[in-house]
Kinemage of the C-alpha trace (Angstrom):
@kinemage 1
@onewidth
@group {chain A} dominant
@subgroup {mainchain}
@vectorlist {calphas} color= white
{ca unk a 1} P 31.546 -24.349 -18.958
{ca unk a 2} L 32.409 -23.653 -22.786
{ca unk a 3} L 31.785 -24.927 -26.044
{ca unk a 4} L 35.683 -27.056 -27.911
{ca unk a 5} L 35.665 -27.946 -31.132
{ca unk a 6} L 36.945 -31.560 -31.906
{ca unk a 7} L 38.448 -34.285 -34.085
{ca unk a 8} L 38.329 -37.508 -32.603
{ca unk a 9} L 38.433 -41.591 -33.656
{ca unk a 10} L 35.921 -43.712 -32.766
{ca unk a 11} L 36.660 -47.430 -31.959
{ca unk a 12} L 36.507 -48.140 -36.102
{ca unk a 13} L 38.930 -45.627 -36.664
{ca unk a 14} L 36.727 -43.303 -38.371
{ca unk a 15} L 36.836 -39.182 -38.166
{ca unk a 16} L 34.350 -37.851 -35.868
{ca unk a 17} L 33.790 -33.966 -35.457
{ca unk a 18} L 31.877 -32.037 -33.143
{ca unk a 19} L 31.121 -29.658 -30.175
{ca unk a 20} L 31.656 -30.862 -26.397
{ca unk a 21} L 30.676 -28.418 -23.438
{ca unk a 22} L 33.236 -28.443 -20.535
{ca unk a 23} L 34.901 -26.829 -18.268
{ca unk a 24} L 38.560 -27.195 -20.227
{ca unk a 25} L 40.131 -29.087 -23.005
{ca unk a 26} L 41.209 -31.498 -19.819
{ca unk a 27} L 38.054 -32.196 -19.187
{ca unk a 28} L 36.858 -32.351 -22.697
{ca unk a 29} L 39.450 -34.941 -23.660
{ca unk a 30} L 38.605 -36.928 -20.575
{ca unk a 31} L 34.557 -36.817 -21.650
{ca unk a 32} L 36.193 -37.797 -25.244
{ca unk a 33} L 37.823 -40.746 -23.979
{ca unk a 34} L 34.527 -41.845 -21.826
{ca unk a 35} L 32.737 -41.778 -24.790
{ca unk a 36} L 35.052 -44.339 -26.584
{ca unk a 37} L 36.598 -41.430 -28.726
{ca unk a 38} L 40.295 -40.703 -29.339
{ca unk a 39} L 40.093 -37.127 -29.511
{ca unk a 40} L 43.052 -35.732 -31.832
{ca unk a 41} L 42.190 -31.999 -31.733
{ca unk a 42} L 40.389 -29.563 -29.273
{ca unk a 43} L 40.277 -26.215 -29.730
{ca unk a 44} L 37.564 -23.348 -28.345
{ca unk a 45} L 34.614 -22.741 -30.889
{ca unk a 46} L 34.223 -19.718 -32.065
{ca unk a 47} L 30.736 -18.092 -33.374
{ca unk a 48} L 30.650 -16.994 -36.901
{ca unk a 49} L 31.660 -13.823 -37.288
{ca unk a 50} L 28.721 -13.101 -40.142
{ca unk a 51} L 26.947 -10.242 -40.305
{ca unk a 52} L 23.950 -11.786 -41.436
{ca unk a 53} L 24.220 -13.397 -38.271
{ca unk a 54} L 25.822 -10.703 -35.729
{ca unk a 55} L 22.287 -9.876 -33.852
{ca unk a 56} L 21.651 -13.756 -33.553
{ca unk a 57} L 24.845 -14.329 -32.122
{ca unk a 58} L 24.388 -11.424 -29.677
{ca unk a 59} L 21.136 -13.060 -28.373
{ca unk a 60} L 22.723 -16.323 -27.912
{ca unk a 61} L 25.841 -15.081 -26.152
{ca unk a 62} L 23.800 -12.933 -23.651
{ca unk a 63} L 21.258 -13.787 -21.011
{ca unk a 64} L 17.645 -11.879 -21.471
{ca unk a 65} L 14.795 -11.152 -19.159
{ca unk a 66} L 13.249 -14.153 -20.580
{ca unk a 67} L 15.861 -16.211 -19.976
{ca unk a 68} L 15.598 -15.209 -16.319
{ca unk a 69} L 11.948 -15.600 -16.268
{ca unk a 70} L 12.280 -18.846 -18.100
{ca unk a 71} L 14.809 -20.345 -15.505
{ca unk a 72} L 12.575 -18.972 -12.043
{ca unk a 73} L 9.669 -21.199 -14.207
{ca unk a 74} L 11.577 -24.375 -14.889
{ca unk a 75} L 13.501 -24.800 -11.841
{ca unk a 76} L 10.490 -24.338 -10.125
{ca unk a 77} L 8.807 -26.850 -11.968
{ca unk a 78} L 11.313 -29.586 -11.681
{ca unk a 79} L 12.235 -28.869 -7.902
{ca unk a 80} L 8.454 -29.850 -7.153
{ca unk a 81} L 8.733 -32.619 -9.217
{ca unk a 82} L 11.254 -34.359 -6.812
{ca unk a 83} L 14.906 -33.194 -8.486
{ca unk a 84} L 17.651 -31.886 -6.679
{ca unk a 85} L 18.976 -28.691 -7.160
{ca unk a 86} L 21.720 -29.774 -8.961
{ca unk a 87} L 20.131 -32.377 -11.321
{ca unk a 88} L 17.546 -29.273 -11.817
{ca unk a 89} L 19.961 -27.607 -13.017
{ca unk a 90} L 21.886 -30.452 -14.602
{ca unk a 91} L 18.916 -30.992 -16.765
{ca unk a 92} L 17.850 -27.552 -17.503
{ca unk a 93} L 21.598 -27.457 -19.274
{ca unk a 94} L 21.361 -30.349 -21.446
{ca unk a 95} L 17.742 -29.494 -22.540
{ca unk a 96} L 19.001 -25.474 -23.077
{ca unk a 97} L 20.347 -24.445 -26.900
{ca unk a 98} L 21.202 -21.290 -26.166
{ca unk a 99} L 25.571 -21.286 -25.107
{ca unk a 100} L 24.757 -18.420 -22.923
{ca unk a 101} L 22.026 -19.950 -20.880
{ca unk a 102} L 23.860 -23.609 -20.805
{ca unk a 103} L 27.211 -21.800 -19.499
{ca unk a 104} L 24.957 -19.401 -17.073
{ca unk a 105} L 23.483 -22.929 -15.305
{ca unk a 106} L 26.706 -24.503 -15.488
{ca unk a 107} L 28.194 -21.994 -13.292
{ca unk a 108} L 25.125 -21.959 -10.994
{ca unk a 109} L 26.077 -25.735 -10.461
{ca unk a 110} L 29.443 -25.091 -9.875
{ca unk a 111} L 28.962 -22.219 -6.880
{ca unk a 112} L 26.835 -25.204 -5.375
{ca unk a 113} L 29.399 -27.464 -5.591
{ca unk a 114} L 31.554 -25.321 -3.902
{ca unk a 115} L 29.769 -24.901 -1.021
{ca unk a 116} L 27.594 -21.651 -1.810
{ca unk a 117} L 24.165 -21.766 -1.270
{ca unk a 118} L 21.452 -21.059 -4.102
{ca unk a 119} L 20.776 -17.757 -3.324
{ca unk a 120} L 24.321 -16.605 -2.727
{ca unk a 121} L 25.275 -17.770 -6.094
{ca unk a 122} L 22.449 -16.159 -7.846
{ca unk a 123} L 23.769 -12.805 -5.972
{ca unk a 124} L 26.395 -12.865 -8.296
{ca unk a 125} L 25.025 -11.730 -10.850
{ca unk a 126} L 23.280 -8.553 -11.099
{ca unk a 127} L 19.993 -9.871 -13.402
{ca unk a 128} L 18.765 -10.993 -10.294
{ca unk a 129} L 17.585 -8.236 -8.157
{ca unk a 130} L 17.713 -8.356 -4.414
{ca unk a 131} L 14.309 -9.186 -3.782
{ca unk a 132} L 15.010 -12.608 -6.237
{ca unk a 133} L 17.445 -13.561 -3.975
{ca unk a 134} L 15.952 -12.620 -0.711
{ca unk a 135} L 12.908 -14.459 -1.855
{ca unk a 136} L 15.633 -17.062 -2.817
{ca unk a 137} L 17.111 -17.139 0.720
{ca unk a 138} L 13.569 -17.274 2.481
{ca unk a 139} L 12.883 -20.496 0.843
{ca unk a 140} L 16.238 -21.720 1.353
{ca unk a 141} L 15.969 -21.376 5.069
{ca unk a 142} L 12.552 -22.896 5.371
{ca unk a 143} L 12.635 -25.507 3.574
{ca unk a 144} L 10.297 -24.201 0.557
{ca unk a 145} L 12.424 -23.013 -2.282
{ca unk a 146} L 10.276 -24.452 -5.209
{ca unk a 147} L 7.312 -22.738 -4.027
{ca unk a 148} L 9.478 -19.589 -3.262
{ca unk a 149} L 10.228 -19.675 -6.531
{ca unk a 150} L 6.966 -20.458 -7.954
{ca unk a 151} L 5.799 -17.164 -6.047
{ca unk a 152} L 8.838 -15.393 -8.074
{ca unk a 153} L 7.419 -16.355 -11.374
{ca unk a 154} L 4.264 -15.263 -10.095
{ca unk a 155} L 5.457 -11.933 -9.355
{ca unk a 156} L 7.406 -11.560 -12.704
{ca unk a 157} L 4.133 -12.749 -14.559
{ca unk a 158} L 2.021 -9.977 -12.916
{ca unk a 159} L 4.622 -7.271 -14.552
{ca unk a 160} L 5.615 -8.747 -17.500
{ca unk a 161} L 1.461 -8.814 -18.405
{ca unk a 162} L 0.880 -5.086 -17.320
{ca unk a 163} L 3.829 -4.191 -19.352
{ca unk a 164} L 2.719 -6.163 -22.261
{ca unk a 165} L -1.275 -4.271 -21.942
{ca unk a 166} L 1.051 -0.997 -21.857
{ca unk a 167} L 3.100 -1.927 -24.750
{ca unk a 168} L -0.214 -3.581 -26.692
{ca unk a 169} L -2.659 -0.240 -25.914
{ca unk a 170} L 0.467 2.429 -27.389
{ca unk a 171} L 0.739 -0.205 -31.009
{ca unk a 172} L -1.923 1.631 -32.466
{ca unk a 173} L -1.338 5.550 -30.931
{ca unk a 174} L 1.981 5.182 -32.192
{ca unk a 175} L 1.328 3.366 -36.221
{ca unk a 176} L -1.217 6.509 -36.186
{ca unk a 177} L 0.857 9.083 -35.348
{ca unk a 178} L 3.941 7.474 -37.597
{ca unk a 179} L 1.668 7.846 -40.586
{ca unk a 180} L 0.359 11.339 -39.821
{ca unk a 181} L 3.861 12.450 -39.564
{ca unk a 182} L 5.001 10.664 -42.971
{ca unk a 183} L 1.505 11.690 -44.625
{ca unk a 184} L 2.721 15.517 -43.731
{ca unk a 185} L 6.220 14.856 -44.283
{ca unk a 186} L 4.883 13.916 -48.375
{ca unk a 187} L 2.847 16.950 -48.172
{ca unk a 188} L 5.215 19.421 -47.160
{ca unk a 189} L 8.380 17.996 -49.014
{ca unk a 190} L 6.941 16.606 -52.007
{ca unk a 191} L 3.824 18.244 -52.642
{ca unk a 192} L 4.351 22.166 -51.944
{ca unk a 193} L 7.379 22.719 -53.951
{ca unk a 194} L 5.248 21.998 -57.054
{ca unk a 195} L 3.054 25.118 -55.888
{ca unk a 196} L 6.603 27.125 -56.126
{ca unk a 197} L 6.575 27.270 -60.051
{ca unk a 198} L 3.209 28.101 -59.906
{ca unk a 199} L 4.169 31.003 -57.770
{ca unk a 200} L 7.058 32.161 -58.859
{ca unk a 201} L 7.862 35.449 -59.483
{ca unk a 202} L 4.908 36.471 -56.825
{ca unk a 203} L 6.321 35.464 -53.789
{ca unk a 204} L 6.797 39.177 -52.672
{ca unk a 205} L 2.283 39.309 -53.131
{ca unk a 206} L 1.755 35.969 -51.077
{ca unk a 207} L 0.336 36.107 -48.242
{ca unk a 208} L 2.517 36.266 -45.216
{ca unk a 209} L 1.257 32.740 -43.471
{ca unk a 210} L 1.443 31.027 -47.248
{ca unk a 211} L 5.148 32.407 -47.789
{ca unk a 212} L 6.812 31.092 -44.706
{ca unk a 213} L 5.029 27.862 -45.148
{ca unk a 214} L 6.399 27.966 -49.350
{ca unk a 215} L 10.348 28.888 -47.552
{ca unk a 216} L 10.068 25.735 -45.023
{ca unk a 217} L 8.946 23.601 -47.457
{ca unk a 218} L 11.708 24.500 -49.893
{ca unk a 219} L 14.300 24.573 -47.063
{ca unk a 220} L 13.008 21.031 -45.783
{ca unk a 221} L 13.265 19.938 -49.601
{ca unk a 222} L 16.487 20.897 -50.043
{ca unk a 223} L 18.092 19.992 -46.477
{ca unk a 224} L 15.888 17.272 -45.540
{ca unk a 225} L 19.182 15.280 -43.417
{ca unk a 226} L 19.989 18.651 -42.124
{ca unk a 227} L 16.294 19.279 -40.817
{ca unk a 228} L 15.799 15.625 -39.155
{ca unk a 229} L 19.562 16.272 -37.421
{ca unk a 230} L 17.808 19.835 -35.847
{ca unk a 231} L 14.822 17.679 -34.663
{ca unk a 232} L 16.396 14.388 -33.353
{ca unk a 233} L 19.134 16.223 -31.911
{ca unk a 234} L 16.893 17.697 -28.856
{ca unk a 235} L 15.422 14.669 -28.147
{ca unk a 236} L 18.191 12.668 -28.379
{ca unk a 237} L 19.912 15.103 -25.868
{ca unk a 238} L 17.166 14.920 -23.128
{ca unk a 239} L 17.221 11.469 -23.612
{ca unk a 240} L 20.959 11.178 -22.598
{ca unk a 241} L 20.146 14.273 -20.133
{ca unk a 242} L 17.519 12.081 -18.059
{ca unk a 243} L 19.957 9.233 -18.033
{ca unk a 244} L 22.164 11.184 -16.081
{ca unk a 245} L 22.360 11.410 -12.251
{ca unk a 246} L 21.685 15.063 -12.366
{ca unk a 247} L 18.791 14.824 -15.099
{ca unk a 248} L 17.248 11.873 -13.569
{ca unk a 249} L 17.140 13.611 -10.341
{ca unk a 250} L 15.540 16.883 -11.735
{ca unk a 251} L 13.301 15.000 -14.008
{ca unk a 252} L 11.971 12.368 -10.616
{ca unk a 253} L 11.381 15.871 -8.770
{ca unk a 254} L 9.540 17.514 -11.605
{ca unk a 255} L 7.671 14.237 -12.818
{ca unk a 256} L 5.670 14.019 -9.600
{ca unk a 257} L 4.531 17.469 -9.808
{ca unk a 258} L 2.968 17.388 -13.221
{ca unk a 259} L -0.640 17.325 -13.688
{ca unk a 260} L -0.931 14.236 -16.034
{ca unk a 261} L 2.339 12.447 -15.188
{ca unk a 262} L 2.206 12.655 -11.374
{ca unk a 263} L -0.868 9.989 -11.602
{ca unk a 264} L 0.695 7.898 -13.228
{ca unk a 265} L 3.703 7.544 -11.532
{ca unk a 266} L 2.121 7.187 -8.261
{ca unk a 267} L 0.131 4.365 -9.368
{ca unk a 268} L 2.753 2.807 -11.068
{ca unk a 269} L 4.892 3.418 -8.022
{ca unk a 270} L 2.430 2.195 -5.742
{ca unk a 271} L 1.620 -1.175 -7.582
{ca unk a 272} L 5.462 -2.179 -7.806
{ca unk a 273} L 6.190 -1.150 -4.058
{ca unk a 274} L 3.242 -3.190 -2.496
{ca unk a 275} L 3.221 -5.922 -4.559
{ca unk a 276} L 6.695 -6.363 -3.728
{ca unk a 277} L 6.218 -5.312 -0.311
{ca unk a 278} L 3.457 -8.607 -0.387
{ca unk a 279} L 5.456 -11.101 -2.148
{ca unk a 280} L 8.650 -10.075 0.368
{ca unk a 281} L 6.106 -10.487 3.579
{ca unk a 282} L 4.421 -13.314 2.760
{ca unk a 283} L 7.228 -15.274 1.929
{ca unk a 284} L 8.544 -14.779 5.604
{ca unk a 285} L 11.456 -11.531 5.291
{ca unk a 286} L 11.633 -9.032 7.715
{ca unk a 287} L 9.542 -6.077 7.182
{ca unk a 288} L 12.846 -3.459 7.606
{ca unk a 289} L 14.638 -5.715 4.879
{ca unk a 290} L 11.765 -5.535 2.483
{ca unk a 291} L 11.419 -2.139 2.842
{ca unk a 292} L 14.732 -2.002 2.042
{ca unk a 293} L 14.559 -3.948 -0.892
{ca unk a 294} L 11.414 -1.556 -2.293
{ca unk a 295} L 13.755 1.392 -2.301
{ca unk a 296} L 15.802 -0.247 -5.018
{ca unk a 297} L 12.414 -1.001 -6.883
{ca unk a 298} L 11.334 2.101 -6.889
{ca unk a 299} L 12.279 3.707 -9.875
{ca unk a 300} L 11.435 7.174 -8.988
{ca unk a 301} L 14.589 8.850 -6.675
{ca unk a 302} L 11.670 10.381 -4.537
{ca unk a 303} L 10.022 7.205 -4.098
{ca unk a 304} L 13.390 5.685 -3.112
{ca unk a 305} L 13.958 8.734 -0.210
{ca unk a 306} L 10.634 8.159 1.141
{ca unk a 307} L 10.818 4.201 1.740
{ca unk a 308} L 14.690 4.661 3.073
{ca unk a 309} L 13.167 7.442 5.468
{ca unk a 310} L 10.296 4.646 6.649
{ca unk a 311} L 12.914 2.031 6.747
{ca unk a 312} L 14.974 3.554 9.564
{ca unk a 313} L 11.737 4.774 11.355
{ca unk a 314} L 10.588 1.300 11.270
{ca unk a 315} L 14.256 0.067 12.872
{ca unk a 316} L 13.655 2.933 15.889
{ca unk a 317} L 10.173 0.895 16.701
{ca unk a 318} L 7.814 3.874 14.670
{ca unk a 319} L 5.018 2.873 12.539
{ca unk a 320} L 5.908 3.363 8.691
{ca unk a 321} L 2.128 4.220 7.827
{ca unk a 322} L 2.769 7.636 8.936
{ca unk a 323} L 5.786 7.629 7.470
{ca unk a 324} L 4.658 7.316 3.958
{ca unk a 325} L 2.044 10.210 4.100
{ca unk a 326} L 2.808 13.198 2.117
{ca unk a 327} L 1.456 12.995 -1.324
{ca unk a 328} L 3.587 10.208 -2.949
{ca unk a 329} L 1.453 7.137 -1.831
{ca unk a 330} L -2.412 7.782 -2.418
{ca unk a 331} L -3.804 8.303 1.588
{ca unk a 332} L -5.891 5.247 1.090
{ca unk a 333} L -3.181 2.993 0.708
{ca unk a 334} L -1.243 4.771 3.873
{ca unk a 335} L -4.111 4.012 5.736
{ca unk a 336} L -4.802 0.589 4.595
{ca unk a 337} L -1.213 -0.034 5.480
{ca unk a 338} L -1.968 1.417 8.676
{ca unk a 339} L -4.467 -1.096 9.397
{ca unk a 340} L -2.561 -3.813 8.103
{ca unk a 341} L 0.342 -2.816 10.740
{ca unk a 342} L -2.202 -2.519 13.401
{ca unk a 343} L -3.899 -6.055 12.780
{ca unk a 344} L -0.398 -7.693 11.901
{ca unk a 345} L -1.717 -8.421 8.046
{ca unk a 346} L 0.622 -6.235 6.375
{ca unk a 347} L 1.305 -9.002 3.366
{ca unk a 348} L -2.417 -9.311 2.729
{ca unk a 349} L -3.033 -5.586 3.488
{ca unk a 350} L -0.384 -4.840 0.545
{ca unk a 351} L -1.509 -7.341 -1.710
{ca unk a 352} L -4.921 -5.830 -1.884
{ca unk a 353} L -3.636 -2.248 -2.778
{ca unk a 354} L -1.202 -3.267 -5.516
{ca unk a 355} L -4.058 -5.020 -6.635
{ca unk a 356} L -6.428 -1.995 -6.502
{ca unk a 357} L -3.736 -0.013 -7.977
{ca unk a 358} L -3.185 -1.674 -10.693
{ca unk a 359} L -6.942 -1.662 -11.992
{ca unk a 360} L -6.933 1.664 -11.188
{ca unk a 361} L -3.542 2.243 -13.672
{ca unk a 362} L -4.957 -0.003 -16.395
{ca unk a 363} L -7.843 2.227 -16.426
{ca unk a 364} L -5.973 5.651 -16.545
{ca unk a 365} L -4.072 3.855 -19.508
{ca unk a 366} L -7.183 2.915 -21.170
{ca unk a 367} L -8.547 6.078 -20.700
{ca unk a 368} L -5.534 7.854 -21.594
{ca unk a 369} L -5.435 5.955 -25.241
{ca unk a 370} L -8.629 6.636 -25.875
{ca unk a 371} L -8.331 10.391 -25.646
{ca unk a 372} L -4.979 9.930 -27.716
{ca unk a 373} L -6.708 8.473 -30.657
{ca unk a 374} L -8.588 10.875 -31.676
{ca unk a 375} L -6.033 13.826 -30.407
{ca unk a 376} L -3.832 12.620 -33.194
{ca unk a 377} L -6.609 12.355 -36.104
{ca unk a 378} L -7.723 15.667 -34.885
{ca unk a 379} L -4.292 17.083 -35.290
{ca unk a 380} L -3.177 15.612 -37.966
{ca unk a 381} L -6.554 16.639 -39.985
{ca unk a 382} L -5.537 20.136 -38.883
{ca unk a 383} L -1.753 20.542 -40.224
{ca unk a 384} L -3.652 18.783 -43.816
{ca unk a 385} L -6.750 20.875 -43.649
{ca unk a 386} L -4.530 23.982 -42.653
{ca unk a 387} L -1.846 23.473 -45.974
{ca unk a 388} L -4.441 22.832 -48.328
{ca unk a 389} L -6.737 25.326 -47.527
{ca unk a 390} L -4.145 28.090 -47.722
{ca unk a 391} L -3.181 26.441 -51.183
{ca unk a 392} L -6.282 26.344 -52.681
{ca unk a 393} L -7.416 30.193 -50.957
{ca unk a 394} L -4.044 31.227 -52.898
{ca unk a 395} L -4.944 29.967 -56.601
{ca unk a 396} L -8.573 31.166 -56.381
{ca unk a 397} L -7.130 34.649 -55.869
{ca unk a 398} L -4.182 34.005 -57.540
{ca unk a 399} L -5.911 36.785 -60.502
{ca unk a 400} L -6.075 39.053 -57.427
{ca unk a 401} L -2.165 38.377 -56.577
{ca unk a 402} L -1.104 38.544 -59.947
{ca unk a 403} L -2.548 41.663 -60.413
């Protein structure tokens, strides 16, 4: 579908304007002349071009994760209330006033007009991961798509609230380490280089630790773009270095090593594979295809190696308990998985450690902020305490210097 432009008469012969969705201007002048109107022009409408406008636009021409999350929500809701899939959609369009999101179920409705099924059309397009559309095809197949995808939203909810507890817990880390850096930044920029006319002409007689701190100062004064280029410029470069294959290999083989780090990676790791691994099970696909599935979860390369390696153990007849023993899984959820494989209750089995995995990460991030806190205060009180003390231990001897 896409958004025309048009001029039109209506049955009075009066000017009409306005915007028509359709697939072309065909189709568009055919809805015209349903609607009683003589249309005279059609052309494609264009966004404004603004600038005052330009990240608006952006947002409404592209699809976001809440989009996605709002769609898995609604269809749900209306396939349970007796729609079709196509009048789901249908209505989902008309009620939508975003163009990106009324064009997106437009073309879902067209793939099922042309024969695809649900799930194959959402496999077009890569927002929708392959355990959405396995899910997708599970419910499909037996008859149960709205409460497939009522278990989808479920699943989606779980992360999107962890994430949001992660993103709320770092607000305030983050706002106090931002103003400890600009409070030192003032210092050091701002306030030292009024010490230098006190001390100038003695700057041979300072004291070693006060001189080099009097030189950065001045430097930082003077070449303050130059000095934030130096900084930003490493990180910016590991950044891009991790986001390629090499660096993201090196970093998912060193990250799981680290004495801080490693925890939480495995229980982040563990979390997202099980409760996958649960949703997947429940919701009636094949343990080898879920497994398979969980590799591209994963978003440690490690992670990914291990649950391939299970995955083709698992298709020669082996257990994948043993499988996943080695360090990366915690051994209690190896050998609750073990059980779960022995007593054929592998969804429930996983569903119970991504839940017990999950507390347990909450509490390393809780924990973790709260040693944070006061990490930053203390070092931040330490830089201060450090400057001005060597100021004011210089102009109470400054007779001493001087002479």
């Amino acid at each position: 579908m896409s958004l025309f432009n048009y001029t039109a008469l209506d049955t009075s012969n009066k000017l009409s304007k306005g915007i028509i969705d359709e697939l072309d201007k065909q189709s568009a002048a055919r809805s015209l002349l349903d609607k009683g109107l003589r249309p005279l022009e059609i052309k494609p409408h264009h966004e404004s071009k603004s600038l005052h406008f330009s990240m608006s636009a952006w947002r409404q021409d592209k699809l976001t994760k809440a989009d996605i999350d709002f769609f898995t929500t609604q269809i749900a809701l209306l396939l349970k209330a007796g729609l079709s899939l196509d009048a789901a959609l249908r209505t989902m369009r008309q009620n939508s006033q975003k163009p990106a999101f009324k064009k997106f179920t437009a073309e879902i409705e067209r793939k099922l007009k042309e024969g695809k099924s649900f799930s194959e059309a959402l496999a077009d397009y890569p927002m929708f991961s392959s355990m959405y559309v396995s899910i997708a095809r599970a419910g499909e197949e037996g008859g149960i798509l709205p409460s497939m995808l009522a278990r989808i939203a479920d699943y989606q909810k779980t992360f999107q609230e962890l994430g949001q507890y992660v993103v709320s817990a770092s607000i305030y880390p983050i706002i106090l380490l931002m103003v400890g850096v600009v409070a030192i930044g003032i210092l050091v920029t701002t306030i030292l280089p009024r010490f230098q006319v006190l001390f100038q002409g003695m700057g041979h007689k300072l004291p070693l630790n006060v001189k080099i701190m009097m030189d950065a100062s001045a430097f930082l004064s003077n070449h303050i773009f130059l000095a934030l280029l130096a900084l930003g410029t490493p990180i910016i470069g590991l950044v891009y270095f991790i986001k390629s294959p090499q660096g993201r290999r090196i970093w998912d083989e060193k990250s799981i090593t680290l004495p801080l780090i490693s925890s939480f990676i495995r229980d982040l790791e563990t979390t997202r594979i099980f409760r996958t691994l649960e949703v997947l099970v429940k919701n009636g696909v094949h343990l080898a295809v879920a497994l398979k599935i969980c590799s591209g979860v994963a978003g440690n390369i490690e992670y990914q190696r291990l649950l391939q390696k299970a995955t083709r153990a698992l298709k020669e007849g082996q257990r994948i308990a043993p499988k996943l023993q080695g360090g990366l899984f915690p051994d209690l959820a190896v050998d609750l998985l073990a059980i779960g494989e022995e007593s054929g209750s592998v969804g429930e089995v996983c569903g119970e450690i991504a839940e017990h995995y999950e507390q347990e990460l909450r509490l390393r991030i809780k924990r973790l902020i709260a040693m944070i806190e006061p990490a930053f205060i203390l070092m931040i009180a330490l830089v201060a305490g450090y400057v001005v003390i060597s100021m004011l231990t210089v102009i109470l001897s400054i007779n001493d210097i001087a002479g």
